[in-house]
N, C-alpha and C positions, 0 to 999 in steps of 0.2 A: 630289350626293346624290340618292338616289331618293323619298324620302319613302316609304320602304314602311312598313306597319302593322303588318308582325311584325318579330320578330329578325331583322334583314338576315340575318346569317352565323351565327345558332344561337344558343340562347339564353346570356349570363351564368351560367357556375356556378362559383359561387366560394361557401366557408364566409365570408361577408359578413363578420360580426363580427372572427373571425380576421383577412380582410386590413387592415379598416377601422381595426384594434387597434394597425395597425403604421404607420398614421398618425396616431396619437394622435386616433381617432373611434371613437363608440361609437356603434355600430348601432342605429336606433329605429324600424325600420317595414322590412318587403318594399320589393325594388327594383321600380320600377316602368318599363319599355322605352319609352324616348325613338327615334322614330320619327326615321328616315331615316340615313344612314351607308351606304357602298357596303363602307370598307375596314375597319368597326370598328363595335363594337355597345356601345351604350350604357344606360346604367342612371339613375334619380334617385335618391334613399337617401335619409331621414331619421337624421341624426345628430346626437347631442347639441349640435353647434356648425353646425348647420341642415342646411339640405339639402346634398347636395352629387352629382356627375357621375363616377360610376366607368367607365373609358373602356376597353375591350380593345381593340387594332392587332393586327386579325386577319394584317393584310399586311407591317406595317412592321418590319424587326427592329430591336433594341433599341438600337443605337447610331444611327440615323436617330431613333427615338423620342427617344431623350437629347437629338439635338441642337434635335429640335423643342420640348420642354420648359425646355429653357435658352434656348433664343431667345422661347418666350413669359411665362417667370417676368422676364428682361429689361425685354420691353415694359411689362409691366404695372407692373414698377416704377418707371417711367420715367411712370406715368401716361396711358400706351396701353387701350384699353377692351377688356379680355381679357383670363379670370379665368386667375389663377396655380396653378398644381398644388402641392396639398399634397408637402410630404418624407416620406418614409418611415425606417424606423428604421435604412436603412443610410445615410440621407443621400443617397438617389437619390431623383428625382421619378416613378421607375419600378419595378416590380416584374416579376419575373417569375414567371408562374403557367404550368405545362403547357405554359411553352417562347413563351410569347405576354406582350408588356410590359402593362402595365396602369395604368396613373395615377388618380387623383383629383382633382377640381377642383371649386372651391366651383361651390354651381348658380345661373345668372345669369339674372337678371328680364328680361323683354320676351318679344314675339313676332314670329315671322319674317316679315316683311313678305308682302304678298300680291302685289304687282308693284316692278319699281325703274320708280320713277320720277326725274325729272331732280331734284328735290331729295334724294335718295336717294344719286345716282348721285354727287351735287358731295359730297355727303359720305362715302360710298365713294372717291373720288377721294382728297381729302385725309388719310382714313385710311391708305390706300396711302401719300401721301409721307411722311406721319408715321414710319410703320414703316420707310420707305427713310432716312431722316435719323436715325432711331433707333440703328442696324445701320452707319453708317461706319465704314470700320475694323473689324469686328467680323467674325474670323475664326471657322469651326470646319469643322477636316476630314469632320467627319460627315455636312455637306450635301450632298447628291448634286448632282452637273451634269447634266442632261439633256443630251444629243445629237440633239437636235432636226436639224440635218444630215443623222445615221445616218440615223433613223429614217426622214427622207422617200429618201435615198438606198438604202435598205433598200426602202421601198416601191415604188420606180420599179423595183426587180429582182424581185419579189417576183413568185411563182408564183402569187397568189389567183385563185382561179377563178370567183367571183362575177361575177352578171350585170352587163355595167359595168365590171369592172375594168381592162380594156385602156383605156379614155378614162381613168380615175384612173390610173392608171402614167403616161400621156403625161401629161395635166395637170399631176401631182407635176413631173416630169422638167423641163418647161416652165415649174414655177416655178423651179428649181432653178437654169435655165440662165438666165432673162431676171432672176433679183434674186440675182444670184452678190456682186455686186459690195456692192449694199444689205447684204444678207446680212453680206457680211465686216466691214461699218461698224456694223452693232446689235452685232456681239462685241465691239467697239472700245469702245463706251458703257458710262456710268456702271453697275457692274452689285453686286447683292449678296444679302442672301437674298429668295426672293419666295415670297407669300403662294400666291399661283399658283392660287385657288379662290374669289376672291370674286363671289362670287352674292348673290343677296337670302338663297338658306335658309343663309348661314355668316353671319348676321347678324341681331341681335335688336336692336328697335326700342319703345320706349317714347317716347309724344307727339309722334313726326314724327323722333326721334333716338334715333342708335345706341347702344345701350346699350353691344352685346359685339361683338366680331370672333371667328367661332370657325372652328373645323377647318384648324389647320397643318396635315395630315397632306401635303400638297402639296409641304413647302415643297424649294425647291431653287434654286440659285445660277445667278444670269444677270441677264443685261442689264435693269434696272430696269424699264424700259418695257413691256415683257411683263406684269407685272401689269397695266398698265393695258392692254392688248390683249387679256388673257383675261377681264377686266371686259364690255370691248367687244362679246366673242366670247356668254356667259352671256347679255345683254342681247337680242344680237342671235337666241340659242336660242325666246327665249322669245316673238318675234313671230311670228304667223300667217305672215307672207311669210320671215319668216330674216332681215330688213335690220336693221341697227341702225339705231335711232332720231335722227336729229341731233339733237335733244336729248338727249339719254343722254351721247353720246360730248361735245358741248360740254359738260355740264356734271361728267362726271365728268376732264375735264384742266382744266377752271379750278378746280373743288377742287383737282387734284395741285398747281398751280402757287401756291395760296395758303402750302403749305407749302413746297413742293422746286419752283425755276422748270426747267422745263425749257429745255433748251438748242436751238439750233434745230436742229444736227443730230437730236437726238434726235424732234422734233414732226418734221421731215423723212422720220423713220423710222418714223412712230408705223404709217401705212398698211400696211407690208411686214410690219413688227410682228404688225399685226391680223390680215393675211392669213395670215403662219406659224403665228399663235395656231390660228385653223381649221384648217389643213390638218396639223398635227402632230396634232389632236387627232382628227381623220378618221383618218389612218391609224394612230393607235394603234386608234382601235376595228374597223377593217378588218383590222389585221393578229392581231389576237391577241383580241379582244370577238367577232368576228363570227363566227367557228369555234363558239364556245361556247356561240352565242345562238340558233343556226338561221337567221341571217340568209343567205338567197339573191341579195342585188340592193346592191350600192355606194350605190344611192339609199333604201336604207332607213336611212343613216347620215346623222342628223342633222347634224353637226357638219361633212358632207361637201357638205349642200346649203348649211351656212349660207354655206360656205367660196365657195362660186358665187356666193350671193345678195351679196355682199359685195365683190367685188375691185376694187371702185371706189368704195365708200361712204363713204371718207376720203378721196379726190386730188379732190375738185370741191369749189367751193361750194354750197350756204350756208354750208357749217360754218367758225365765226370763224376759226377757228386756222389755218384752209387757205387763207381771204380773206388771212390779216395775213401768211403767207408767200409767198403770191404778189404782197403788193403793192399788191391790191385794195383 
C-alpha cells in the first residue's frame, strides 16, 4: 500500500444509494476516500446500520474477488479479526459495476500502527498461523498460484536494460542454481491460502492490539511459510539499512508457533523462504513496475536492495530459532 492522499486509481462513482440498496443499506452521508490502496479504491459511508467500507478491485477480476471474500467471510466467522462483507441481493458478496467487482464491508475501529514493532510482529505471527489452521482442507479453485520459479526464471532471461541489470540477471540466475534443491523442498511443505500482504498498514490496532487484519487482495496458494517471509521482507522495507531486525523475525515465528508449531524442515527453510520473498518481489517490479515508473537503475528497486541487505540475516545467530537448530 502506498498511503497516497488522493483516489489511488480514480475516484468512486457509483449512484451510492442505489448500490447500497442492494445490500440492504441505506445511504446517510457522502463517501468519504480512505487513503492508501495500490490495486483498489476505497470509500467510508454512513449507513443506517453505521459506517461501513465500499471497496472497488480496480485489478482483480471477479472470480479471484469471490474467492477472496469467501475466504474472508470464513475467517471471521470462525472468530479471526477481519470484518465480513455484506451479501448483496443476488447472494454474492460482490457486485459488478462498469465491469469492475465491488464489495461492502462493515468499517472497523483502530489505526494503522506507525512501525511493527516486536510485540507487533509476535502478534502478526500468530495471526498468520491462525488463518493457516483456519483454511486446512479448505479448497477453492479460484485461488491463483503464483510461479514464483517463472517469474525469477523469466528474469534471469529477460532483455531489461536498466543500469544494473546484468548483475540482477546473474544474481537471480545464481539463486536459482545454488537453492534448486531448497527450493524443491519449500513446494514439498505444508502449504494453503496466504495472506501474502501483512504489513503494519493491513492492520488496525487499538491499545497495543489488533483489531482487524485487512487487504486479501494478495491472496494466493503456496507453501505456508512464505507469509511469514513476506512479513519478514515489509519489516525489513521499512529500516534505514534494509536488514530485518532480530527482533521482528524472533518474535513474529514464536507468535506462529503459539498457534501452528512449525516443523523443522520448515524453520530450516524459513531463510531461502525469506530470501525468495525479496527477490520475487524485485523482479516483479523490475520486470513490469519499472517500464511504467521511469525508473533507470535496478538500485532504485527497493525490494531489490532489501533482497542484498538480507541473504544471510536468518542462517547465523543470535536469532533463537537458528541457535536451537543448530544445536547451540
Amino acid at each position: 500500500m502506498t498511503g497516497n492522499q488522493i483516489w489511488p486509481n480514480g475516484e468512486l462513482r457509483l449512484d451510492l444509494p442505489a448500490f447500497l440498496a442492494r445490500f440492504g443499506l441505506e445511504a446517510r452521508g457522502e463517501p468519504e476516500p480512505l487513503v492508501g490502496g495500490e490495486d483498489n479504491i476505497n470509500a467510508r459511508v454512513a449507513t443506517d446500520r453505521g459506517d461501513v467500507v465500499v471497496r472497488e478491485y480496480v485489478q482483480s477480476p471477479l472470480a479471484k474477488v469471490g474467492a477472496e471474500l469467501a475466504l474472508v467471510a470464513h475467517l471471521s466467522r470462525g472468530g479471526f479479526p477481519t470484518p465480513a462483507p455484506f451479501t448483496a441481493d443476488n447472494g454474492e458478496p460482490a457486485v459488478l459495476v462498469g465491469g469492475k467487482p465491488i464489495a461492502v464491508f462493515p468499517f472497523a475501529s483502530g489505526e494503522v500502527p506507525p512501525a511493527m514493532t516486536a510485540d507487533l510482529a509476535e502478534q502478526s505471527g500468530a495471526l498468520l498461523a491462525r488463518m493457516h489452521t483456519a483454511t486446512i482442507g479448505r479448497t477453492d479453485d479460484r485461488i491463483p498460484v503464483f510461479d514464483r520459479l517463472g517469474i525469477l526464471e523469466q528474469a534471469a532471461h529477460s532483455d531489461v536494460a536498466l543500469d544494473g541489470a546484468e548483475r540482477w540477471r546473474e544474481e537471480t540466475r545464481t539463486f536459482l542454481d545454488r537453492h534448486a534443491e531448497a527450493l524443491a523442498l519449500l513446494a514439498e511443505q505444508p502449504s494453503g491460502p496466504l495472506h501474502h500482504d501483512l504489513h503494519r498498514q493491513n492492520l488496525l490496532v487499538e491499545d497495543g492490539e489488533v483489531t482487524a487484519v485487512l487487504d486479501f487482495d494478495e491472496l494466493n496458494h503456496g507453501p505456508l511459510i512464505l507469509d511469514l517471509a513476506r512479513l519478514f521482507h515489509y519489516a525489513a522495507l521499512e529500516q534505514p539499512d534494509r536488514r530485518l531486525p532480530v527482533a521482528i523475525a524472533e518474535a513474529a515465528v514464536a507468535g506462529y508457533q503459539q498457534a501452528r508449531p512449525l516443523s523443522a524442515t520448515e524453520l530450516e527453510l524459513l531463510p531461502v523462504a525469506f530470501d525468495l520473498a525479496g527477490i520475487v518481489d524485485a523482479a516483479g517490479f523490475i520486470l513490469w513496475a519499472a517500464p511504467c515508473l521511469g525508473i533507470d537503475r535496478v538500485d532504485d528497486c527497493h525490494s531489490w536492495l532489501a533482497h542484498l541487505a538480507n541473504r544471510d540475516v536468518l542462517r547465523e545467530p543470535p536469532l533463537t530459532f537458528v541457535r536451537g537448530m543448530s544445536g547451540n
